[in-house]
C-alpha positions in Angstrom: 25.0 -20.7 5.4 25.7 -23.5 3.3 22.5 -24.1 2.5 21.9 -20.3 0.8 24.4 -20.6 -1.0 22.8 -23.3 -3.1 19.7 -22.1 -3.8 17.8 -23.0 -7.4 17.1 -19.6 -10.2 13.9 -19.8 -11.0 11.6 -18.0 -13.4 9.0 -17.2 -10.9 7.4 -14.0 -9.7 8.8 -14.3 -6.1 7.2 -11.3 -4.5 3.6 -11.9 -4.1 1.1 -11.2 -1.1 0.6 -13.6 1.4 -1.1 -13.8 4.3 1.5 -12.7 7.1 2.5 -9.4 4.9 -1.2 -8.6 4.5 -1.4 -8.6 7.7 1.6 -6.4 7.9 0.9 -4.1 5.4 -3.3 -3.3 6.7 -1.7 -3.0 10.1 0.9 -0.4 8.2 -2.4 1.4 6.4 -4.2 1.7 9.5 -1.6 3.1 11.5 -0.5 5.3 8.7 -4.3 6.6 8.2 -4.7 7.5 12.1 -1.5 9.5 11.8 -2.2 11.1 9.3 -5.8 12.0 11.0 -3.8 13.2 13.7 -2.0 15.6 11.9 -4.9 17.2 10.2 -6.6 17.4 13.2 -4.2 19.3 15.2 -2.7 21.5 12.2 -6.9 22.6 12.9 -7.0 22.8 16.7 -6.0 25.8 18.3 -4.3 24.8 20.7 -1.8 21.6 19.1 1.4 21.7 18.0 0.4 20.8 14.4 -1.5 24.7 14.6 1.8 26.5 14.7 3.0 24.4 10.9 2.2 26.3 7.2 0.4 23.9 4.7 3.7 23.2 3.1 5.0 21.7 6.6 1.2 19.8 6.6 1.7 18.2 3.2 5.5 17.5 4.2 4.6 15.5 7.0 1.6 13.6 5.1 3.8 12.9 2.4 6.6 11.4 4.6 3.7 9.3 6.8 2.8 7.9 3.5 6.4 7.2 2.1 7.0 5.3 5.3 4.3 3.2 5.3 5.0 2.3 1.6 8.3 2.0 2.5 7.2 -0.5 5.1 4.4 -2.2 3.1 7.0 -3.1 0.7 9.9 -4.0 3.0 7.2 -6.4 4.5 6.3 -8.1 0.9 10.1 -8.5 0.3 10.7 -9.9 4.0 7.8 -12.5 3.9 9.0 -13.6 -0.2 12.4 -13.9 0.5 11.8 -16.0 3.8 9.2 -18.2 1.9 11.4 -18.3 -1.7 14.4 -19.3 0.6 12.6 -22.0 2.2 11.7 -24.2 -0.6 15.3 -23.5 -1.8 15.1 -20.6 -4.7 16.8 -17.8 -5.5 14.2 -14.4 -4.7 15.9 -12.3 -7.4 15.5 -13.0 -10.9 14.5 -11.4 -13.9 10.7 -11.9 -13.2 11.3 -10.8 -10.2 13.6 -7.7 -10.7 10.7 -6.4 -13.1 7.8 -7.2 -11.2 9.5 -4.2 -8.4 10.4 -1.8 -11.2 6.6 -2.2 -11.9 5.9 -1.2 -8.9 8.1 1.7 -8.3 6.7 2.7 -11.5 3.1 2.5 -10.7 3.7 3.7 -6.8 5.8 7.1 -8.4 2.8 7.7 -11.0 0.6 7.2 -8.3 1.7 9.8 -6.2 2.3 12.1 -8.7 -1.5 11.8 -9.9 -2.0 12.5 -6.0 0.3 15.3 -6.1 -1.3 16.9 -8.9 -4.8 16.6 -7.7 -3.2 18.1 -4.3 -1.8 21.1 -6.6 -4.9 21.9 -8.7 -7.1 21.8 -5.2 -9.1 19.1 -5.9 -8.3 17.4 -2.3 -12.1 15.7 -2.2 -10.2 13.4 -5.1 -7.5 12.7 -3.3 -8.1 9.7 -1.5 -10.4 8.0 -3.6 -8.3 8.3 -6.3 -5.7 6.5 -4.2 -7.8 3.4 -3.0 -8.9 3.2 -6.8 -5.1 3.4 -8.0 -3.8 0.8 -4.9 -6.9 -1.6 -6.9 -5.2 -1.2 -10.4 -1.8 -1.3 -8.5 -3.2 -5.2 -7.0 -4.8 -6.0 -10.3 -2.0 -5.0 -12.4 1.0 -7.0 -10.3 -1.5 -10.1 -10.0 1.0 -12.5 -12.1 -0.1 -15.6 -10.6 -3.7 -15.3 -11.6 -4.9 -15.7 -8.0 -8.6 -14.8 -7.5 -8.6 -13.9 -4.1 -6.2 -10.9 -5.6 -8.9 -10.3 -8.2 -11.4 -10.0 -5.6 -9.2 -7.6 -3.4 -8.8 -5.7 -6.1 -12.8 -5.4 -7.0 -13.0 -4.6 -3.4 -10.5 -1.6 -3.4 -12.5 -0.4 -6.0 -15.5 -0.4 -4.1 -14.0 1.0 -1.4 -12.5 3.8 -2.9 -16.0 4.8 -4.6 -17.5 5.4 -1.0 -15.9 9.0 -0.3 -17.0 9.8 -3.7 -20.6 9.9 -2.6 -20.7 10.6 1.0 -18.6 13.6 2.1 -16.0 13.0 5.2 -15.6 9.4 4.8 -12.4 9.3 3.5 -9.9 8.1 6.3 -12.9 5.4 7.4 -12.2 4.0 4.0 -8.6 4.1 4.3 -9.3 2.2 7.5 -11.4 0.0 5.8 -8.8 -0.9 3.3 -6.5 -1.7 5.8 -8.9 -4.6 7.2 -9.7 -5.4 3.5 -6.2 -6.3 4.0 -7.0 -8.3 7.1 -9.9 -10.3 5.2 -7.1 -10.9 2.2 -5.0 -12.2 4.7 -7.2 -14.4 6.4 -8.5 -15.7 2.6 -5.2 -16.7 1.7 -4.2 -18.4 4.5 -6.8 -21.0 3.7 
């Protein structure tokens, strides 16, 4: 206890991705991405319980799948920072810090409500590309400690989210796939 109480303020951006919250937060996609296919799937089926919801239920329970595994993703990324900041003996909040996660509450609420919009005007084929592309700027734009493997993840989101643009139905293997982009990240950084 003593020891926390003592800790150095630093200027650094304490909350970036490391290998064990990668880990965490492709595990979170992936999860997040079969539930979701779950839901769709049996708000089709005749005979599932997801039949018997209205569209506004269906989008209700999508959005809340993907608030929680934001919500997750993020707890992860503070949980892994704070452990590591603590253990060479800084402080995790400081100013760099406090606006590097207004950044991204920014950037995550403009992102769903680009999402939302697209959602509203029909355009669902948009949908999830639009997302993988957005999570890319989202890693390139909180990259404050000039890594290149975070470049690279970026490039590769990218990429990723340009696939459901050309072949139809291959949106929630992409999600899937950037959820063991994740994996690769995490097994990049480690080294």
């Amino acid at each position: 206890m003593a020891k926390s109480r003592n800790l150095i303020k630093n200027n650094a951006y304490n909350f970036k991705l490391s290998s064990r919250s990668s880990f965490f937060i492709g595990t979170y996609f992936i999860l997040g991405t079969l539930l979701i296919e779950i839901v769709i799937s049996g708000f089709i089926a005749v005979d599932s319980p997801f039949s018997f919801l209205t569209v506004n239920f269906l989008e209700f329970f999508i959005f809340i799948i993907t608030f929680l595994a934001f919500l997750f993703s993020i707890l992860a990324l503070f949980i892994d920072s704070r452990r590591n900041a603590r253990k060479i003996g800084n402080k995790v909040w400081n100013l760099n810090s406090k606006k590097m996660m207004w950044l991204t509450y920014t950037l995550l609420f403009v992102l769903y409500g680009i999402e939302f919009y697209l959602l509203r005007i029909g355009e669902e084929a948009f949908i999830i590309p639009t997302f993988i592309m957005g999570y890319g700027i989202l890693l390139l734009t909180l990259n404050f400690s000039k890594k290149t493997p975070l470049y690279l993840f970026s490039i590769a989101c990218f990429l990723i989210g340009y696939i459901p643009l050309f072949v139809d139905g291959f949106g929630f293997y992409c999600l899937i796939a950037l959820g063991i982009s994740h994996y690769v990240y995490g097994l990049s950084a480690s080294k």
